[in-house]
TIRO-2110 file (N, C-alpha, C; in Angstrom, 1 decimal):
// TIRO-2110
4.3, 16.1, -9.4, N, 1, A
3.7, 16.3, -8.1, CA, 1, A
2.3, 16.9, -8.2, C, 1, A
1.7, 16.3, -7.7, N, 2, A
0.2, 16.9, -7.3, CA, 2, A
0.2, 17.7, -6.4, C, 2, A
-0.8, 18.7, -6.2, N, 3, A
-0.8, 19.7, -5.0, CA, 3, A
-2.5, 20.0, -4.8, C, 3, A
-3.2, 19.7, -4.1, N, 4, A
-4.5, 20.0, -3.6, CA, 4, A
-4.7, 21.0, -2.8, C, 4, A
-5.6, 21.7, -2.3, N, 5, A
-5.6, 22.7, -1.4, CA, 5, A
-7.4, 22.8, -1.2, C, 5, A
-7.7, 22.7, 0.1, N, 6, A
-9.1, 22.6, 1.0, CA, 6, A
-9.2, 24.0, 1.8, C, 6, A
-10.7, 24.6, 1.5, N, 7, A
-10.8, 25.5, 2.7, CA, 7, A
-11.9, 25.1, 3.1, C, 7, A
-12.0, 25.1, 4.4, N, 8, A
-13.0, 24.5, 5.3, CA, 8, A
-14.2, 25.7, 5.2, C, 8, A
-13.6, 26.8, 5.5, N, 9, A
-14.8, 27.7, 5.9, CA, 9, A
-15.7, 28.0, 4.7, C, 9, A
-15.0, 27.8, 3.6, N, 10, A
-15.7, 27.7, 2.1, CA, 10, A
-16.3, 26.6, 1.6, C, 10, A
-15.8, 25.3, 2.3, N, 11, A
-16.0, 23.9, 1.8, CA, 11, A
-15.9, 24.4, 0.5, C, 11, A
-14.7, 24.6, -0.1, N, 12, A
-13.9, 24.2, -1.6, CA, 12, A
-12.7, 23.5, -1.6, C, 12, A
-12.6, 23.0, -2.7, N, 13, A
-10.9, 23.1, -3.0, CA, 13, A
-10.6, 23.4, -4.3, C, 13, A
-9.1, 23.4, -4.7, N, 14, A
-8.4, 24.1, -6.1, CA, 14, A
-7.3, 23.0, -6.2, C, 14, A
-7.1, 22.8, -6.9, N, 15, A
-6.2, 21.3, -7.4, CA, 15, A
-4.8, 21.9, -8.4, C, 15, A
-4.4, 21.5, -8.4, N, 16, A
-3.1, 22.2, -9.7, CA, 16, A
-3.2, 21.6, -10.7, C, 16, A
-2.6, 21.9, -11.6, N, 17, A
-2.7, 21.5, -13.0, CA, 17, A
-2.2, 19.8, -13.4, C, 17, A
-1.4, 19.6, -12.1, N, 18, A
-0.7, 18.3, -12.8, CA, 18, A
-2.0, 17.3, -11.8, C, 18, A
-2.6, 17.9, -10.8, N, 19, A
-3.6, 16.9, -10.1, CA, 19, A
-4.8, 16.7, -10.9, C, 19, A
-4.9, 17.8, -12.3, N, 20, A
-6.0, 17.6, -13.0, CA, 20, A
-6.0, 16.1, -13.9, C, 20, A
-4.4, 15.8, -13.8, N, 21, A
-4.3, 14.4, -14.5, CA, 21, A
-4.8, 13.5, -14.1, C, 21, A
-5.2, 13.7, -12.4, N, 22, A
-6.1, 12.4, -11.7, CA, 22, A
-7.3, 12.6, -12.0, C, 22, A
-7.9, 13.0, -12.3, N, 23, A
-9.2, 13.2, -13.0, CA, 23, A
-10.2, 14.6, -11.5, C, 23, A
-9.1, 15.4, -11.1, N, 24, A
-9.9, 16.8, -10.7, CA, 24, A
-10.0, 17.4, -11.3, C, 24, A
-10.9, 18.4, -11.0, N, 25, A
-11.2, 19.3, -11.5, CA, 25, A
-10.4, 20.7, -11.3, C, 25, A
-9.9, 21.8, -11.6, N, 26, A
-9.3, 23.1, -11.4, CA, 26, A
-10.0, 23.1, -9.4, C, 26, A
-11.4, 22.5, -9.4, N, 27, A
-11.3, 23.3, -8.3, CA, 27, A
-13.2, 23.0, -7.9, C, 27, A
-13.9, 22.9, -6.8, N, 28, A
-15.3, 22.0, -7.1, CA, 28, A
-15.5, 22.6, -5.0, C, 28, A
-16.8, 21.7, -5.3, N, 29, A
-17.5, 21.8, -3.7, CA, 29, A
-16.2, 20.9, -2.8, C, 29, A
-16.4, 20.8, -1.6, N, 30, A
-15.9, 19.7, -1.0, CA, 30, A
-16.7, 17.8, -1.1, C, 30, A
-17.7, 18.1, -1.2, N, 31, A
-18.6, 16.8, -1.6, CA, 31, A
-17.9, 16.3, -3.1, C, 31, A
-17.8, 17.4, -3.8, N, 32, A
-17.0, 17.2, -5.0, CA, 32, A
-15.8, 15.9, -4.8, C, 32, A
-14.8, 16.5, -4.0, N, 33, A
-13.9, 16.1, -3.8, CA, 33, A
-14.1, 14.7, -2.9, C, 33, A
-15.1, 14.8, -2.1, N, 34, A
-15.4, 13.5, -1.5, CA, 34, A
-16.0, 12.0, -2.3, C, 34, A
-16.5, 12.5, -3.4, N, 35, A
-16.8, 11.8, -4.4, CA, 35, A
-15.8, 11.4, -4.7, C, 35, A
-14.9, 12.4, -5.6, N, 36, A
-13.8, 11.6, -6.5, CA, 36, A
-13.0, 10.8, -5.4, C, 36, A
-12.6, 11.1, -4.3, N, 37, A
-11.7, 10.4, -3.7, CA, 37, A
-12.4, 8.9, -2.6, C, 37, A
-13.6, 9.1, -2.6, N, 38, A
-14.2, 8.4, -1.5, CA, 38, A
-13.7, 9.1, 0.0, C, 38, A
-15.0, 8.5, 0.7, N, 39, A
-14.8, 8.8, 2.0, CA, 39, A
-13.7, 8.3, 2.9, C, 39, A
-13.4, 7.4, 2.3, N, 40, A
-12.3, 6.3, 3.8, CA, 40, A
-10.8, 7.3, 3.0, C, 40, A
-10.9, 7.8, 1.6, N, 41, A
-9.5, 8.0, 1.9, CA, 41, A
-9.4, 9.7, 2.2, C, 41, A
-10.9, 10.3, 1.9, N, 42, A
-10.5, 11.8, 2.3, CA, 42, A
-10.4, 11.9, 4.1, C, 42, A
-10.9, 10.6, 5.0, N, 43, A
-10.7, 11.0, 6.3, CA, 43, A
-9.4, 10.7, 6.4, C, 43, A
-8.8, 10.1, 5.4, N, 44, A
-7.2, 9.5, 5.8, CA, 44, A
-6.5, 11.0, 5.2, C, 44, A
-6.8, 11.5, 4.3, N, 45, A
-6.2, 12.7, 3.8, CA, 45, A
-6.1, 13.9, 4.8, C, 45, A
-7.7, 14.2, 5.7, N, 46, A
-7.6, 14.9, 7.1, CA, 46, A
-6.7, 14.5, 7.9, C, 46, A
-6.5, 13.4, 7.9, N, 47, A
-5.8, 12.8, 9.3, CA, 47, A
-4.2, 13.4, 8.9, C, 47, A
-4.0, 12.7, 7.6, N, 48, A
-2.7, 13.7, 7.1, CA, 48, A
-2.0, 15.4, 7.1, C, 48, A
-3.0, 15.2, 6.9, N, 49, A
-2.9, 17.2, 7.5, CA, 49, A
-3.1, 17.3, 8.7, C, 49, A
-3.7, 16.8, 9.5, N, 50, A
-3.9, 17.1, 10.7, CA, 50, A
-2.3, 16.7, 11.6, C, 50, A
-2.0, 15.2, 11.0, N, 51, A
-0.8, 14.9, 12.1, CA, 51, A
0.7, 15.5, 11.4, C, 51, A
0.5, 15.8, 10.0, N, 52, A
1.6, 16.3, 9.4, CA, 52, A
2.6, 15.6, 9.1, C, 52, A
2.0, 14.1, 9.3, N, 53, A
3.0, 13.0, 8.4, CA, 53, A
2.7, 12.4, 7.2, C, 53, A
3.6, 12.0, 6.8, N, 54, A
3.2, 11.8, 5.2, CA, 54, A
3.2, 10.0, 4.8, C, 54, A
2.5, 10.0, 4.2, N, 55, A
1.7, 8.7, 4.0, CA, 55, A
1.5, 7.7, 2.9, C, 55, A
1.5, 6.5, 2.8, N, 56, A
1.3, 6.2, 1.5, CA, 56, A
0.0, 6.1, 1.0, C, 56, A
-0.9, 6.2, 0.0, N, 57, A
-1.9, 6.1, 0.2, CA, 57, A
-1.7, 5.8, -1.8, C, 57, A
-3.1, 5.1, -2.0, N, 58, A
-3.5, 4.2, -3.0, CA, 58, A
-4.9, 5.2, -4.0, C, 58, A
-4.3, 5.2, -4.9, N, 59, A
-5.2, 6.1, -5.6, CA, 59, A
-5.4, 6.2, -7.3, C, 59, A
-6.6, 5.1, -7.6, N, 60, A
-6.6, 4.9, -9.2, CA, 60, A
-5.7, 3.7, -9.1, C, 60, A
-5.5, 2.9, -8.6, N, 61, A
-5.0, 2.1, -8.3, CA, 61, A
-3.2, 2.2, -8.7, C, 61, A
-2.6, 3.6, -8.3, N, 62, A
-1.6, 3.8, -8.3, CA, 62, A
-1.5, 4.6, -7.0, C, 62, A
0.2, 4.6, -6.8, N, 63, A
0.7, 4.4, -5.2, CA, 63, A
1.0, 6.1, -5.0, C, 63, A
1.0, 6.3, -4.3, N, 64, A
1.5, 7.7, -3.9, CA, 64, A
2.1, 8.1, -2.3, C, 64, A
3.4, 8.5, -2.1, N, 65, A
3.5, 9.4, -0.7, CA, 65, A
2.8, 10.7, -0.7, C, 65, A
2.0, 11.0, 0.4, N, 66, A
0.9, 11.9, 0.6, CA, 66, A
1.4, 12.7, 2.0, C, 66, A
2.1, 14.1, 1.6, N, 67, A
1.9, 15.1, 2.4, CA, 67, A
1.4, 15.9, 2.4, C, 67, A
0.9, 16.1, 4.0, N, 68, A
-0.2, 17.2, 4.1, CA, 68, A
0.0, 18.6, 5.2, C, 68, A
-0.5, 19.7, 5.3, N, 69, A
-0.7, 20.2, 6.3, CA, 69, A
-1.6, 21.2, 6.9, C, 69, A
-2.1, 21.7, 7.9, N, 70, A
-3.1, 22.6, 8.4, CA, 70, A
-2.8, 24.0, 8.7, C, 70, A
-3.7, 24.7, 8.4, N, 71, A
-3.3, 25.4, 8.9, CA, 71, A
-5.0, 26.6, 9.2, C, 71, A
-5.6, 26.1, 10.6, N, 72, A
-6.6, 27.1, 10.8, CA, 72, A
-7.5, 26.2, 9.8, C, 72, A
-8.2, 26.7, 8.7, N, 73, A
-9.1, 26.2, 8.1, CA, 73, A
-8.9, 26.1, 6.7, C, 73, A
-7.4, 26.3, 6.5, N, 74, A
-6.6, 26.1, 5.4, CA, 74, A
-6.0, 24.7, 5.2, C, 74, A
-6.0, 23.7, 4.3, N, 75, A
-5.7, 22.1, 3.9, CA, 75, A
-4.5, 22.3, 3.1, C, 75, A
-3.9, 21.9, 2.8, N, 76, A
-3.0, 21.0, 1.8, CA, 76, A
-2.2, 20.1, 1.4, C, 76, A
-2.5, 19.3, 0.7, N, 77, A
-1.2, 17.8, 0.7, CA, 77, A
-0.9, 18.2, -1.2, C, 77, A
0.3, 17.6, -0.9, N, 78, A
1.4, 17.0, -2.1, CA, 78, A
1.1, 15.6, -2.0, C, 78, A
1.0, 15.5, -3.5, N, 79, A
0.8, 13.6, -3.8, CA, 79, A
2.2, 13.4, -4.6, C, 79, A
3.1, 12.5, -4.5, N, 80, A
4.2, 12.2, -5.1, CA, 80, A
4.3, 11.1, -5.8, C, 80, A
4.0, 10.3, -7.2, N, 81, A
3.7, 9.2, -7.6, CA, 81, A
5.2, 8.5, -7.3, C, 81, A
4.8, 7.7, -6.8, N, 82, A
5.4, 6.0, -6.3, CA, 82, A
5.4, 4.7, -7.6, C, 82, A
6.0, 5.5, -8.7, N, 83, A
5.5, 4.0, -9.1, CA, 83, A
6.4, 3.0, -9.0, C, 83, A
7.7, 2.5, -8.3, N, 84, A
8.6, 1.6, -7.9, CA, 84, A
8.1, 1.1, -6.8, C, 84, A
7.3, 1.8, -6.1, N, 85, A
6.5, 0.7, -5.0, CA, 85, A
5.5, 0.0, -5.3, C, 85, A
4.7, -0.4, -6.5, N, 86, A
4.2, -1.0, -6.6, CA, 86, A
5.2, -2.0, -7.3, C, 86, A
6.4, -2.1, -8.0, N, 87, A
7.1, -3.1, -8.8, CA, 87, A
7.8, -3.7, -7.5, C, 87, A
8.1, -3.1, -6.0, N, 88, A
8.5, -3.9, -5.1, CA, 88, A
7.4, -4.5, -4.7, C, 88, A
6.3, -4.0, -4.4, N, 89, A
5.4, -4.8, -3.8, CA, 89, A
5.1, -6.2, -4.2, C, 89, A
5.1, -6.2, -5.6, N, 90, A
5.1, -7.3, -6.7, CA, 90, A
6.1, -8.5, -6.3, C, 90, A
7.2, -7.8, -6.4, N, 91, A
8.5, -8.6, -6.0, CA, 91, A
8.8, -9.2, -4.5, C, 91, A
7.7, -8.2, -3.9, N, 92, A
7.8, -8.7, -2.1, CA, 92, A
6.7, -10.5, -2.1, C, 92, A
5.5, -10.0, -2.7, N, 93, A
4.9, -11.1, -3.2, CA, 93, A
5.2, -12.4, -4.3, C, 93, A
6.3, -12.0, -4.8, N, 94, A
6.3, -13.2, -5.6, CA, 94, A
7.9, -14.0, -4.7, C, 94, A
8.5, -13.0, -4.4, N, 95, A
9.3, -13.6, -2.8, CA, 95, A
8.1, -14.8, -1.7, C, 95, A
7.3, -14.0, -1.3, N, 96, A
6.6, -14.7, -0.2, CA, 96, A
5.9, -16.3, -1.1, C, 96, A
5.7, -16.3, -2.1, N, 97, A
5.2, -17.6, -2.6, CA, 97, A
5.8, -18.3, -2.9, C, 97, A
7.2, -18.1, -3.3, N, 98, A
8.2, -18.8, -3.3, CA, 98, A
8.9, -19.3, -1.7, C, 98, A
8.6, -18.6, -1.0, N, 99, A
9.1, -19.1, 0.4, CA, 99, A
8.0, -20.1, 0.7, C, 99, A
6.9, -19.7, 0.5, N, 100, A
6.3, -21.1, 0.7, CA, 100, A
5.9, -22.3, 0.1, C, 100, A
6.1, -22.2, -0.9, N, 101, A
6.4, -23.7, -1.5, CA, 101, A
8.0, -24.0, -1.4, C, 101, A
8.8, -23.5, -1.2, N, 102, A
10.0, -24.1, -0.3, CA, 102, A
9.4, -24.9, 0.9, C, 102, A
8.7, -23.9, 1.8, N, 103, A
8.3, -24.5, 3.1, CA, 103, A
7.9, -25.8, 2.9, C, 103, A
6.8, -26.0, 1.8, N, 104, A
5.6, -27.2, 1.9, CA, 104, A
6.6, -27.9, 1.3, C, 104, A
7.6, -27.8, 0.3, N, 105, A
8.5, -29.3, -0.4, CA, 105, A
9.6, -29.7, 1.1, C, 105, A
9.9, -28.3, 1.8, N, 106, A
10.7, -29.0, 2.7, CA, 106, A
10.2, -30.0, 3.9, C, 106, A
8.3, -29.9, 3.9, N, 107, A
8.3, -30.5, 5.0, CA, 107, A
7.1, -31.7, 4.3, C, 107, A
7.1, -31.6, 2.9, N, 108, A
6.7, -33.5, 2.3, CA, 108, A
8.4, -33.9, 2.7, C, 108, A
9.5, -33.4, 2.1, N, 109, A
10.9, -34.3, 2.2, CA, 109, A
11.1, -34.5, 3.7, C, 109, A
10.7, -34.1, 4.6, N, 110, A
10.9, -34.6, 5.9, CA, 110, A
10.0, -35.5, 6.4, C, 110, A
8.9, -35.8, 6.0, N, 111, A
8.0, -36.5, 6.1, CA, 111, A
8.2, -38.0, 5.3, C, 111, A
8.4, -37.5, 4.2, N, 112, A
9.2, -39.1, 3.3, CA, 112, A
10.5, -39.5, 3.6, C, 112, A
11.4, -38.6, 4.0, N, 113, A
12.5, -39.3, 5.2, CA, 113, A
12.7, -39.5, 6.4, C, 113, A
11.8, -39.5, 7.3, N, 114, A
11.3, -39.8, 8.3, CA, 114, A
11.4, -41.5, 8.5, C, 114, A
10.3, -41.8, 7.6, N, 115, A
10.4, -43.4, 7.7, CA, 115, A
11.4, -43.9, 6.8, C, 115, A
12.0, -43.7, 6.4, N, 116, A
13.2, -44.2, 5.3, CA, 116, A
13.6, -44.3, 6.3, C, 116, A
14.6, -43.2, 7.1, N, 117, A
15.6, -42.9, 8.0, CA, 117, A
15.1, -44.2, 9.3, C, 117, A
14.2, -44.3, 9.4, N, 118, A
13.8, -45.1, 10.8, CA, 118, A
14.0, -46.8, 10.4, C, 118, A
13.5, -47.0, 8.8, N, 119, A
14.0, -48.5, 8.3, CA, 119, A
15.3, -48.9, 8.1, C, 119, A
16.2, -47.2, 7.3, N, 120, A
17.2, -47.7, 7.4, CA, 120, A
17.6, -48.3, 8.8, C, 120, A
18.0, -47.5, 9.8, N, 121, A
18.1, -47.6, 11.6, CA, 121, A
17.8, -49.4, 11.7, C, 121, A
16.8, -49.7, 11.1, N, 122, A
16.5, -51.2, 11.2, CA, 122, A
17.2, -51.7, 10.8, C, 122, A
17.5, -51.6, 9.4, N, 123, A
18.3, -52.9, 9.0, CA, 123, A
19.5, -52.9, 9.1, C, 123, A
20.3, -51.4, 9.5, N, 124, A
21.6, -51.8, 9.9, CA, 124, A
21.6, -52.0, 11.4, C, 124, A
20.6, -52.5, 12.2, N, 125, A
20.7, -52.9, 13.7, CA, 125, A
20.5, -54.5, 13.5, C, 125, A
19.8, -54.8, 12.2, N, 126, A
19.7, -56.3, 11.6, CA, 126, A
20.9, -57.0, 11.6, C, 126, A
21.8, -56.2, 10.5, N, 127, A
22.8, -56.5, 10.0, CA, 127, A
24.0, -56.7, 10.8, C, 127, A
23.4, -55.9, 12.3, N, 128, A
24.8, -55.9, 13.4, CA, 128, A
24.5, -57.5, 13.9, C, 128, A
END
């Protein structure tokens, strides 16, 4: 588990020892922190503390549930690494491509038996 912690009135934060694995620092400015994380996900990180639900969020190109919460001008979220959601996600995708080349061979074979089916119709109306 990761653990972060933000104080606004200081603009700092302090990181724990296992979030130093994501490449934080012990502890830096808040720009600091806006750097390493970018902007689009530190306002998704606010938003997480703010509504106090927990989130999945994408980070180093590994998956994580992200809880947060507020308090006054005090921040903190827990990051929980997810790595089985990415080996579903994988699996949800190689599902979806396989459903669609099902789809496209089911609808050439309905297309090529379409007029089969309509000649056969012919010749056994010949034959009557």
């Amino acid at each position: 588990m990761h653990q972060l912690e933000y104080n606004q009135a200081q603009q700092t934060y302090k990181a724990s020892a296992n979030a130093i694995e994501l490449g934080f620092s012990t502890g830096g400015t808040e720009q600091e922190l806006i750097t390493l994380l970018g902007s689009e996900l530190w306002q998704l990180m606010l938003n997480i503390a703010h509504t106090g639900h927990g989130q999945f969020i994408d980070y180093l190109s590994q998956h994580y549930f992200c809880m947060g919460h507020h308090d006054g001008n005090n921040y903190g979220w827990v990051w929980q690494a997810q790595p089985h959601l990415q080996r579903q996600q994988d699996q949800w995708l190689q599902d979806a491509k396989l459903a669609s080349v099902g789809q496209v061979m089911a609808g050439i074979c309905h297309e090529v038996n379409q007029p089969l089916n309509a000649m056969r119709l012919r010749l056994y109306g010949l034959q009557q």
